[in-house]
MARTORMAR-881928 format. One record per atom (N, C-alpha, C): residue number from 1; chain; z, x, y. Coordinates in Angstrom, 1 decimal. Each point is the difference from the previous one (the first is absolute). Layout:
% residues N
   nutor   lumtor        w        u        v
     NUM        A        Z        X        Y
...
***
This chain:
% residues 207
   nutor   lumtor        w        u        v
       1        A    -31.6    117.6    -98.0
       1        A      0.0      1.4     -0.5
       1        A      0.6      0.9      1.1
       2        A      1.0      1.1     -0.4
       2        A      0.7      0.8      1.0
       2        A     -1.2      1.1      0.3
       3        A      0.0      0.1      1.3
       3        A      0.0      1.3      0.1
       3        A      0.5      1.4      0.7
       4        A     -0.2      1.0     -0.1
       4        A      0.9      0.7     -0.2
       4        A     -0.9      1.8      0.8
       5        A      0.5      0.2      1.3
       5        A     -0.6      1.3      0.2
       5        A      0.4      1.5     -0.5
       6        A     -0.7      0.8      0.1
       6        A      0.0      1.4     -0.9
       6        A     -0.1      1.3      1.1
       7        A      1.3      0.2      0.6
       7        A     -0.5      1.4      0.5
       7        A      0.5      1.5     -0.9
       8        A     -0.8      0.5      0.0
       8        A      0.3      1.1     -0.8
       8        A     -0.8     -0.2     -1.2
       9        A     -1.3     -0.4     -0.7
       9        A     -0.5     -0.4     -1.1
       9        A     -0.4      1.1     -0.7
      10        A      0.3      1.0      0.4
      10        A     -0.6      1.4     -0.4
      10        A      0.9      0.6     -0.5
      11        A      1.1     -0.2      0.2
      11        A      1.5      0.8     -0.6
      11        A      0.7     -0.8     -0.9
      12        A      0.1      0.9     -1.0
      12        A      0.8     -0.7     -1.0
      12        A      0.5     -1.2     -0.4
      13        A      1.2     -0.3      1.2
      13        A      0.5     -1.3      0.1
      13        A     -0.9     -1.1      0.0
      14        A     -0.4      0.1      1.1
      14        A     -1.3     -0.5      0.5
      14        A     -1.2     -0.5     -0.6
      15        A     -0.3      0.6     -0.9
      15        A     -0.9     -0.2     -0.9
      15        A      0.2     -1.0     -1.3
      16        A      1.1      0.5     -0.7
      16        A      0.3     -0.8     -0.8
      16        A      0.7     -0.9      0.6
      17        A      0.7     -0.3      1.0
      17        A      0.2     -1.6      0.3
      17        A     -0.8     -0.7     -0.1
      18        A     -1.5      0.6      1.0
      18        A     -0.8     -1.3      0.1
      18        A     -0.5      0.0     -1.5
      19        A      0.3      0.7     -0.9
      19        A     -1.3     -0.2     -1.4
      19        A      1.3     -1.6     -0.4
      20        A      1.3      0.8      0.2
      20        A      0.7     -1.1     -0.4
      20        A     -0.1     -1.7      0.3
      21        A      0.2      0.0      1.2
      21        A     -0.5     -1.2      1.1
      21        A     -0.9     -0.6     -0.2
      22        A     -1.5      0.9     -0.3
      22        A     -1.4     -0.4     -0.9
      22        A      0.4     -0.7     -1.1
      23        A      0.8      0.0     -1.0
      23        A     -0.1     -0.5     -1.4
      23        A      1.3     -0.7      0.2
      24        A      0.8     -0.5      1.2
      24        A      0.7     -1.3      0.1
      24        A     -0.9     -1.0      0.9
      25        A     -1.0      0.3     -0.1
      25        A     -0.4     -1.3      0.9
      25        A      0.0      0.2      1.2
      26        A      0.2      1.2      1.0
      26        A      0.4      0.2      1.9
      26        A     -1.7     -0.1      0.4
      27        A     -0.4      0.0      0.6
      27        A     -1.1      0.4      1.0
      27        A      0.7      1.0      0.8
      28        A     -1.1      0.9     -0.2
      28        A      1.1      1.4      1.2
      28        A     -1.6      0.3      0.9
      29        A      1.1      0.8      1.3
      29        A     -1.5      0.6      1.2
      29        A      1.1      1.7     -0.4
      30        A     -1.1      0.7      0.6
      30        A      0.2      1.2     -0.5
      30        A     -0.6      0.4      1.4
      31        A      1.3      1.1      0.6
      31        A      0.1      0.1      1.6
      31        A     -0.4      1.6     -0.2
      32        A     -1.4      0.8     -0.3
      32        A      0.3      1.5      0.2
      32        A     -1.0      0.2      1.1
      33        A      0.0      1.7      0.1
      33        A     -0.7      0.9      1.1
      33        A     -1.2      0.1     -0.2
      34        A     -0.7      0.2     -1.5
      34        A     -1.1      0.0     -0.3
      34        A     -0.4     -1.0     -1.1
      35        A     -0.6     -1.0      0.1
      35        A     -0.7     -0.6     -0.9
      35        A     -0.6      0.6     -1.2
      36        A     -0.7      1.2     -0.2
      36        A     -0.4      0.4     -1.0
      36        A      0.8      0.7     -0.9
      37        A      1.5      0.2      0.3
      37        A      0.9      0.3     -0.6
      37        A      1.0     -0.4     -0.7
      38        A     -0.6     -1.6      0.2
      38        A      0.9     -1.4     -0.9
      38        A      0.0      0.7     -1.3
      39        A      0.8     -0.1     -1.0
      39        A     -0.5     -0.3     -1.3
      39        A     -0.5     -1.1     -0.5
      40        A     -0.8      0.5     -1.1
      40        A     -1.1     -0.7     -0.3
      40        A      0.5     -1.1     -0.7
      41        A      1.0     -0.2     -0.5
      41        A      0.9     -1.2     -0.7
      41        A      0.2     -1.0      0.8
      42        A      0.4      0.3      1.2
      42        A      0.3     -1.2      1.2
      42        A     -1.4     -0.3      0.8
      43        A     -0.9      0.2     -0.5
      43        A     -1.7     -0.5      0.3
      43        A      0.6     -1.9      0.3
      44        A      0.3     -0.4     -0.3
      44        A      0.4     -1.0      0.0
      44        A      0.7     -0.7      1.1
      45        A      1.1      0.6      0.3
      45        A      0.7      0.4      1.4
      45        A     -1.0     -0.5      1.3
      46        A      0.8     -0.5      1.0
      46        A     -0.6     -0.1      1.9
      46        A      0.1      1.6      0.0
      47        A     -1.1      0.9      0.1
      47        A      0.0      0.8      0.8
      47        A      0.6     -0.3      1.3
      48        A      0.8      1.1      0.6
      48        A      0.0     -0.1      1.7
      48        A      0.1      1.3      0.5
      49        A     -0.6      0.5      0.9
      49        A      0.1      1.6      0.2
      49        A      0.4      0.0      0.9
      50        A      1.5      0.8      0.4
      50        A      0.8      0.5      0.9
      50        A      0.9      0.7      0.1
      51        A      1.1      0.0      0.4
      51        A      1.3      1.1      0.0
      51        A      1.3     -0.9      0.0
      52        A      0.3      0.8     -1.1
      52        A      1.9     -1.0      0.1
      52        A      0.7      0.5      1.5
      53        A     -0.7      0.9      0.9
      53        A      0.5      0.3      1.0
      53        A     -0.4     -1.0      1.4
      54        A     -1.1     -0.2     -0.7
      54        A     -0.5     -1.6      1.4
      54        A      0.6     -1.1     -0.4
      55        A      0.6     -0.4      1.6
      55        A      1.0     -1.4     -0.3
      55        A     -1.2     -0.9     -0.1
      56        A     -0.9     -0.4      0.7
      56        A     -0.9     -0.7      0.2
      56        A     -0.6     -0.5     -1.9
      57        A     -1.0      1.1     -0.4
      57        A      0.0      0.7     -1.5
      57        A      0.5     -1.3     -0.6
      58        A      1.4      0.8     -0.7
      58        A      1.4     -0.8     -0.6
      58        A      0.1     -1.3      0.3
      59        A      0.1     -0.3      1.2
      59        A      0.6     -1.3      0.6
      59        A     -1.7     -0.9     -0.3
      60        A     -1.5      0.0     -0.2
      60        A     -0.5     -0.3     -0.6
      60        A     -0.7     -0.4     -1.2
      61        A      0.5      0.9     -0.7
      61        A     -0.2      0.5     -1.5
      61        A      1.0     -1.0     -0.4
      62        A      1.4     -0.5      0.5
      62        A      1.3     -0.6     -0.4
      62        A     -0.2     -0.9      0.1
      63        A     -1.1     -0.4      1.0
      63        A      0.2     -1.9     -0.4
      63        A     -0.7     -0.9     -0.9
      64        A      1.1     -0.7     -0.3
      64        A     -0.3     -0.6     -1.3
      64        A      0.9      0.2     -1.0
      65        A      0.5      1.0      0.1
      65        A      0.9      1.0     -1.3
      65        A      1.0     -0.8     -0.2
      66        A      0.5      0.3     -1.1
      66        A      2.0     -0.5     -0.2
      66        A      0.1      1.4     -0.6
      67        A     -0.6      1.4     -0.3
      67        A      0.5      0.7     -0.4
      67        A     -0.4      1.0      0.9
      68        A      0.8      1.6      0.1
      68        A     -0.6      0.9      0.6
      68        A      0.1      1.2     -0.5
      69        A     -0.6      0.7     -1.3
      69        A      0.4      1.0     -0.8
      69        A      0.0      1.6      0.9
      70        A      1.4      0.4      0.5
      70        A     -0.4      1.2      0.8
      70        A      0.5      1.1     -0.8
      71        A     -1.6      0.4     -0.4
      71        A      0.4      1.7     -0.7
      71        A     -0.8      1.0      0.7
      72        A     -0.1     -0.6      1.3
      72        A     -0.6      1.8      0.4
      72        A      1.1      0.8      0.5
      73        A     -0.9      0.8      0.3
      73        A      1.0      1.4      0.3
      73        A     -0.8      1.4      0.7
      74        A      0.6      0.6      1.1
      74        A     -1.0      0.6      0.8
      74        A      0.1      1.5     -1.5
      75        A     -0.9      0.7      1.1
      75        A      0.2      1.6     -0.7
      75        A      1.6      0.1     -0.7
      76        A      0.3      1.2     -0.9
      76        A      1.1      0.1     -0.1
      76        A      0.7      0.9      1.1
      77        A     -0.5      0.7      1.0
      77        A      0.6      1.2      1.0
      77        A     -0.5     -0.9      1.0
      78        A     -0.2     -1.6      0.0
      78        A     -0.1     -0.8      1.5
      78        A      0.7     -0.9      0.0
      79        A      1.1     -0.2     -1.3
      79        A      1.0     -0.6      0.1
      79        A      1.4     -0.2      1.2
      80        A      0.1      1.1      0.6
      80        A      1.1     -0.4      1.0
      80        A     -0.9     -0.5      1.1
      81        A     -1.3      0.6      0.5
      81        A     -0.6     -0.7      0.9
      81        A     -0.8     -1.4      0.2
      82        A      0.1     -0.5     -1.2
      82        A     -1.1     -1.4     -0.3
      82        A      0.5     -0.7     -0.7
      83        A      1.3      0.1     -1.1
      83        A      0.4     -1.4     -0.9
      83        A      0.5     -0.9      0.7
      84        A      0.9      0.2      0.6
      84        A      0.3     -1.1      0.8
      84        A     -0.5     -0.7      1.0
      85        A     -1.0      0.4      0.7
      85        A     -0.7     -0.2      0.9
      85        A     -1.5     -0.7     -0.8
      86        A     -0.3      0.3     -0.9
      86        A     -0.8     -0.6     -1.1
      86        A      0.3     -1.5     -0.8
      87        A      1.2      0.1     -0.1
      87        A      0.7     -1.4     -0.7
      87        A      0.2     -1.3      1.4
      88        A     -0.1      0.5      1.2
      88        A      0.2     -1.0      0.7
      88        A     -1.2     -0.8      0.0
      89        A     -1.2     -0.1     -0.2
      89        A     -1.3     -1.1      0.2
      89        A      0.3     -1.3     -0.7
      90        A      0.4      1.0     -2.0
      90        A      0.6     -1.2     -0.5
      90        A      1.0     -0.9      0.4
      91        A      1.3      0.6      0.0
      91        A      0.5     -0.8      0.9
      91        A      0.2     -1.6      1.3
      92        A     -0.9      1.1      0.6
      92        A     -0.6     -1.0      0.8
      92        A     -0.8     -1.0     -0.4
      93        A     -1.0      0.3     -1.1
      93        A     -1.1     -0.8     -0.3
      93        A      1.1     -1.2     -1.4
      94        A      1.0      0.4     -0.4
      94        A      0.9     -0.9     -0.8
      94        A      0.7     -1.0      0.8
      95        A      0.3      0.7      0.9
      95        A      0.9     -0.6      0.9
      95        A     -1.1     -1.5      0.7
      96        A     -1.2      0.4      0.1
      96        A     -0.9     -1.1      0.2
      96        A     -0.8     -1.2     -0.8
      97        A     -0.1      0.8     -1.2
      97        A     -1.3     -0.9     -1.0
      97        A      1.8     -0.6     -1.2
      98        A      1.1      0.6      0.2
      98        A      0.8     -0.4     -1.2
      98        A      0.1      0.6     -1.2
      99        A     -0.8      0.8     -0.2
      99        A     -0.5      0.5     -1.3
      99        A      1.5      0.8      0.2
     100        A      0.2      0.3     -1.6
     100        A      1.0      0.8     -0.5
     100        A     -0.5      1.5     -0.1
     101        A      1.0      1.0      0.3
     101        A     -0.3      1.7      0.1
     101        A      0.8     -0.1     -1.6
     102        A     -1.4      0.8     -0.5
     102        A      0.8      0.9     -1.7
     102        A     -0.1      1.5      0.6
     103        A      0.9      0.5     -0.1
     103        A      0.2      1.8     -0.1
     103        A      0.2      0.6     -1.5
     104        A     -0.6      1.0      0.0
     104        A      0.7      0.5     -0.9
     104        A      0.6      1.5      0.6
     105        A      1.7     -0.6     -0.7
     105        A      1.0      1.2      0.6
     105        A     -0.3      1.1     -1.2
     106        A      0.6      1.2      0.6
     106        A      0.0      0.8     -1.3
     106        A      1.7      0.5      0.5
     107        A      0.0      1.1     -0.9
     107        A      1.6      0.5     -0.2
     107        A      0.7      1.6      1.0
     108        A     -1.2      0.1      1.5
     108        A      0.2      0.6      0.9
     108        A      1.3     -0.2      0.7
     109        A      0.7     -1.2     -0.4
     109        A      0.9     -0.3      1.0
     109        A      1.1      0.4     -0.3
     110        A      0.0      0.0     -1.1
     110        A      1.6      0.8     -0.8
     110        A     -0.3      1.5     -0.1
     111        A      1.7      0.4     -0.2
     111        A     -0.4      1.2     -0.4
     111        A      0.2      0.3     -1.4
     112        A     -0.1      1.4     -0.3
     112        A      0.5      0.1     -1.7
     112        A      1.4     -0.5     -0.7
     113        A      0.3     -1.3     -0.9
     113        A      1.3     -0.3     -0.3
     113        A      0.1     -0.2     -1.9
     114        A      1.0      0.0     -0.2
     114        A      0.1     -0.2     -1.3
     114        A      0.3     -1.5     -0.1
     115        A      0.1     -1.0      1.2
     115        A      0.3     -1.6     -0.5
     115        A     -1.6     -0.6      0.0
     116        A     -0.1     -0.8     -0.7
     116        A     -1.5     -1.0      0.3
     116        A      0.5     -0.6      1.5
     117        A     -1.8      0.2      0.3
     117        A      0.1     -0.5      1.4
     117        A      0.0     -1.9     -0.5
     118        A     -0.1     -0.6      1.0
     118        A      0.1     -1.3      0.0
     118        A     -0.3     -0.7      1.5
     119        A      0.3     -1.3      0.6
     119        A     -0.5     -0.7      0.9
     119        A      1.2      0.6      1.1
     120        A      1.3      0.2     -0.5
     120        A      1.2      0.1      0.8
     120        A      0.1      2.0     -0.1
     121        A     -0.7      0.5     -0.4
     121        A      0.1      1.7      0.1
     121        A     -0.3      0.3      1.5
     122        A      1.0      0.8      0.3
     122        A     -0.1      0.9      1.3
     122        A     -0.9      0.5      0.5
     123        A     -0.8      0.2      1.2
     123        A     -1.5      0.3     -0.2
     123        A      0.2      1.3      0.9
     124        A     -0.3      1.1     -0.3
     124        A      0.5      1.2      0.4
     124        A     -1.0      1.1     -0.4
     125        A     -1.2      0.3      0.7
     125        A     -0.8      0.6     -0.8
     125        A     -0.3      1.6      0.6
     126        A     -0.3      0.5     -0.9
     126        A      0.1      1.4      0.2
     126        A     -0.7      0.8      0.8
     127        A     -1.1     -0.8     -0.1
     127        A     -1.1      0.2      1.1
     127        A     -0.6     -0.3      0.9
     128        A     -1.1      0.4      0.7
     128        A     -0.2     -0.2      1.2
     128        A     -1.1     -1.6      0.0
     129        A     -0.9      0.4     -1.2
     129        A     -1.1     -1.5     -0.5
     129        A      1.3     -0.5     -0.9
     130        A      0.9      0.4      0.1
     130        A      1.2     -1.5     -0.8
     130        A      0.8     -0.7      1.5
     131        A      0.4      0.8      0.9
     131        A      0.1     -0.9      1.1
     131        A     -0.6     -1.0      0.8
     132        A     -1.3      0.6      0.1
     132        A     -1.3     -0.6      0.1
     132        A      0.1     -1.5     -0.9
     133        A     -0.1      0.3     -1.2
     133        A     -0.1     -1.1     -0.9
     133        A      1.0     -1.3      0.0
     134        A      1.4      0.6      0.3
     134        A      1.1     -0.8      0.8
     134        A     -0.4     -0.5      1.4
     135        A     -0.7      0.4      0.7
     135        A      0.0     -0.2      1.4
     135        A     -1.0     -1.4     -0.3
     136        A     -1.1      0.4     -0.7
     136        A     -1.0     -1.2     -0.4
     136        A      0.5     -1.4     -0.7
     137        A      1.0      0.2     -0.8
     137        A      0.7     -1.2     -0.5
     137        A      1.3     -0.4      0.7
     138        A      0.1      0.8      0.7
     138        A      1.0     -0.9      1.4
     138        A     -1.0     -0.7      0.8
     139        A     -0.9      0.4      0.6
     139        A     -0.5     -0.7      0.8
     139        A     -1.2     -1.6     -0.9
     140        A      0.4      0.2     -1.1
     140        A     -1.0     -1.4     -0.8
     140        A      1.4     -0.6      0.3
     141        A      1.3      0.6     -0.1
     141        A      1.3     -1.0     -0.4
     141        A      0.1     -0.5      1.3
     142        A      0.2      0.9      1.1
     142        A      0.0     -1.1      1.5
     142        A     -1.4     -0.9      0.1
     143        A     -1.3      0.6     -0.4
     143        A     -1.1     -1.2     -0.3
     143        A      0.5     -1.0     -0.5
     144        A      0.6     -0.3     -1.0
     144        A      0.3     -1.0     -0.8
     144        A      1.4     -0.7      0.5
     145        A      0.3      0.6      0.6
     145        A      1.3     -1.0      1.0
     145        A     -0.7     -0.9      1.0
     146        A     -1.9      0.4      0.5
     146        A     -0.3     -0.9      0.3
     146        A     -1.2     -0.6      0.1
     147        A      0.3     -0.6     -1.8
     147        A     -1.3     -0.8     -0.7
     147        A     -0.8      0.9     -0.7
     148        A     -0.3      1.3      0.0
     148        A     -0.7      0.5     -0.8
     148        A      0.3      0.1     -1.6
     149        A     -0.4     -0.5     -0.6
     149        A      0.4      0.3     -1.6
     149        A     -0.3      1.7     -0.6
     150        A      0.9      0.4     -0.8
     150        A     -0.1      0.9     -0.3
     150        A      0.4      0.3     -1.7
     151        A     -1.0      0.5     -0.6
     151        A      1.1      0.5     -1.4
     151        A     -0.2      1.6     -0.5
     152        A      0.4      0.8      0.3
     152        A      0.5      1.1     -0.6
     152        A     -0.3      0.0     -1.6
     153        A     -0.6      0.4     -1.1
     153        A      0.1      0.7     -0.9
     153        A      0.0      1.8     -0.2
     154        A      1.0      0.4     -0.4
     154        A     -0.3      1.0      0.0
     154        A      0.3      0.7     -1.8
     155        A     -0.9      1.3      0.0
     155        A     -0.1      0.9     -1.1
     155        A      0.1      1.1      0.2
     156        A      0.2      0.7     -1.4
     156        A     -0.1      1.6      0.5
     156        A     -1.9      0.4     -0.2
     157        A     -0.4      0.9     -0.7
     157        A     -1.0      0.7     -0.1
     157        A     -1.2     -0.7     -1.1
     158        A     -1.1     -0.2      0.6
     158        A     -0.8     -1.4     -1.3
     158        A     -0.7      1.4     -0.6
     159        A     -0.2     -1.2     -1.3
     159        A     -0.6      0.8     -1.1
     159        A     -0.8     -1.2     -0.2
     160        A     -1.3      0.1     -0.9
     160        A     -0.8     -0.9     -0.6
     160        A     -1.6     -0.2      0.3
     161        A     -1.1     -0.9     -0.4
     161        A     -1.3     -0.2      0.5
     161        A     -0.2      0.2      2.0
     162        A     -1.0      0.5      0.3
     162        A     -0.3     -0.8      0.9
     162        A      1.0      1.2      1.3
     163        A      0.2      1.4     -0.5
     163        A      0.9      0.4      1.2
     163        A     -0.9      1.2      0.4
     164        A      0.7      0.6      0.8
     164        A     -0.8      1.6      0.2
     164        A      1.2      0.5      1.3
     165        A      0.6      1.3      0.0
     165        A      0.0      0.6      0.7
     165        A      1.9      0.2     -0.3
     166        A      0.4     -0.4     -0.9
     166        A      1.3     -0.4      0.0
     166        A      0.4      1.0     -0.8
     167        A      1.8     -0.3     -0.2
     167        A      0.3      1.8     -0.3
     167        A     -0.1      0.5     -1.6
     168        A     -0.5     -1.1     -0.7
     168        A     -0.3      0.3     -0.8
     168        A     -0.8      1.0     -0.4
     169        A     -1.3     -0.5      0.6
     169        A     -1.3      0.9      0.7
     169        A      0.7      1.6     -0.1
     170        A      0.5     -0.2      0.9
     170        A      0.6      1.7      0.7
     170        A      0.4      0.5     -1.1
     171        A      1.2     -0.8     -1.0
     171        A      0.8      0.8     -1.2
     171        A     -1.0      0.0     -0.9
     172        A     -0.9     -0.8     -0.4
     172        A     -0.8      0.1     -1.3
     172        A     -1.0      0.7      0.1
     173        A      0.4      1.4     -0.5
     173        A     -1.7      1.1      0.0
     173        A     -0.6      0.1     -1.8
     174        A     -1.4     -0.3      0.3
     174        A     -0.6      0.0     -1.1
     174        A     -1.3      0.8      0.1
     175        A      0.3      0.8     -1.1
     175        A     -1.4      1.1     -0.2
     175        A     -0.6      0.2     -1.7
     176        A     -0.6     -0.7      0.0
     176        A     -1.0     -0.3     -1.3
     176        A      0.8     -0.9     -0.8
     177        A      0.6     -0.4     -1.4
     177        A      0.4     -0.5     -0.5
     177        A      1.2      0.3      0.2
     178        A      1.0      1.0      0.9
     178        A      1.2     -0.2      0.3
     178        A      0.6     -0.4      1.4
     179        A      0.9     -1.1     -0.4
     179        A      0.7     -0.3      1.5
     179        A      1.4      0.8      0.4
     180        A      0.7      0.4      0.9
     180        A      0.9      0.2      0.6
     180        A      0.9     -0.5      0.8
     181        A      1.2     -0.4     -0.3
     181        A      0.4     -0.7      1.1
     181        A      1.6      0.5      0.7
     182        A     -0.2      0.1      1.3
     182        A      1.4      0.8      0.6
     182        A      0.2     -0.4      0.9
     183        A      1.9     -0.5     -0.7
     183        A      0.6     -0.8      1.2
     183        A      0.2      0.5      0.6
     184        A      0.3     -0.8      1.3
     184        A      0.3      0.7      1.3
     184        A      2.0      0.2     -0.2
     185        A      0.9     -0.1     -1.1
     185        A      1.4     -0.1     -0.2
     185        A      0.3      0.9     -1.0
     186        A      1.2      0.1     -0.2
     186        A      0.8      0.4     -1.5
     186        A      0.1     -1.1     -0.8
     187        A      0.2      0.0     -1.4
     187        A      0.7     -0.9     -0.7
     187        A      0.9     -1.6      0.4
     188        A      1.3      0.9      1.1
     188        A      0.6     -0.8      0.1
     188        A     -0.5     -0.9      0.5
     189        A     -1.3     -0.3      0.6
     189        A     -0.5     -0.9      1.1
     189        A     -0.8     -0.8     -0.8
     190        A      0.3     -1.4      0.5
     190        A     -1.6     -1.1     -0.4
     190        A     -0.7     -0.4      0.7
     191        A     -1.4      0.0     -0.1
     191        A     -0.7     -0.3      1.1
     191        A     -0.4     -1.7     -0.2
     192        A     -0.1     -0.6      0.4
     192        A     -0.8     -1.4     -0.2
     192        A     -1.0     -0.5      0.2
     193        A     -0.6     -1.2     -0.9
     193        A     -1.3      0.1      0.2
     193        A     -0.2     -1.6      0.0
     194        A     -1.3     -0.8      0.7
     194        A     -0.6     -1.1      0.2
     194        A     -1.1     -0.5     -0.3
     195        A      0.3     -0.3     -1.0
     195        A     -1.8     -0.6     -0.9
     195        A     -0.8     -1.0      0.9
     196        A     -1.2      0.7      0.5
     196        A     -0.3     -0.7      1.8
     196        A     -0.1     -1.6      0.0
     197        A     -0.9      0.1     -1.3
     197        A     -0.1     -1.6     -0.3
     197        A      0.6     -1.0     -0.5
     198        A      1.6      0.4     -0.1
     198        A      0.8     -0.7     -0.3
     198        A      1.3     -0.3      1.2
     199        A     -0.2      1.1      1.4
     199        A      0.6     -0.5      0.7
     199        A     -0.7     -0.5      1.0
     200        A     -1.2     -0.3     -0.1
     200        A     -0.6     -0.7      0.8
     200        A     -0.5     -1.5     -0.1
     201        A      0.2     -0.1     -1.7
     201        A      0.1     -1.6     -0.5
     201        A      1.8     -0.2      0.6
     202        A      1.1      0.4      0.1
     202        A      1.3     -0.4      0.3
     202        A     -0.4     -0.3      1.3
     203        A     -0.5      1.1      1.0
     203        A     -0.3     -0.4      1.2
     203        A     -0.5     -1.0     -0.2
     204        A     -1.1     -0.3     -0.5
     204        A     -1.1     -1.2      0.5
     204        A      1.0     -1.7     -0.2
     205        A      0.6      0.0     -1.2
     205        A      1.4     -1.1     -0.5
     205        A      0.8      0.1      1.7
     206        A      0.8      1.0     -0.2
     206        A      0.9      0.0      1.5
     206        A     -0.6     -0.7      1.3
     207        A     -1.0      0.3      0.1
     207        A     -0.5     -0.6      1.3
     207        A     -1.0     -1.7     -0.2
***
């Protein structure tokens, strides 16, 4: 039986991977800061209490693994000072036990275009957490020049069971029996959307 570590089990991604991973059969350890903040679904789960920011942490939580699900992610306004500097334990800790790194990308790295993005699209992002986000998948691609496995899935914005805080959240206001909902675009725009539990069974296949 595989098993498979969880940083980030609290956030979205993170969450529903491991529910996914649970109902294919994984054994997973679940790497967070507070123990009493597991959810209650992954009761099942290796507790391990620590920081995706200790190499030590990571690099013991990982052995054993063939998988290493990384969805954390610091504050959103501690992003230029901690993502990257955050992603390196795994790294390191892949680079030792073999286990494979899953990311999940999102769609920071582009900017606004009228072509579908794809594997070969230009990565040119508008922002400051989209450079960032480029900067982090360059450095898994030089990881993986030496032995670290890596797979990238990426989505735009999830919808579905099991989420909280996403932008859905923000556009959907509801007051007694009526909802509201206001895009952040005009017409001409589409926004896109990821049914969580359906790209995280593709992940779970992919790797």
């Amino acid at each position: 039986m595989k098993t498979a570590l969880i940083i980030g089990a609290t956030g979205n991604f993170g969450f529903q991977m491991a529910l996914t991973l649970l109902n294919r059969g994984w054994q997973l350890k679940i790497l967070i800061r507070d123990k009493d903040k597991c959810p209650g679904a992954l009761a099942a789960a290796d507790i391990i209490e620590g920081s995706a920011n200790d190499s030590e942490a990571v690099l013991n939580a990982a052995h054993g693994c063939a998988l290493i699900v990384y969805a954390a992610n610091p504050k959103y306004h501690r992003w230029q000072q901690e993502a990257l500097a955050m992603l390196e334990p795994t790294i390191a800790a892949a680079k030792v036990s073999g286990a494979r790194i899953l990311l999940p990308g999102n769609v920071y790295n582009y900017s606004p275009q009228p072509q579908w993005v794809n594997e070969l699209t230009q990565q040119l992002p508008y922002s400051k957490k989209g450079e960032i986000r480029v900067e982090m998948e360059q450095r898994l691609k030089q990881a993986s020049q030496h032995g670290v496995k890596t797979t990238i899935i990426r989505a735009g914005d999830f919808i579905g069971p099991n989420t909280h805080f996403t932008w859905l959240n923000m556009a959907l206001r509801t007051k007694g029996k009526q909802s509201k909902l206001s895009m952040p675009h005009d017409q001409t725009h589409k926004h896109f959307w990821s049914y969580l539990p359906d790209l995280c069974t593709n992940a779970a296949q992919l790797v």
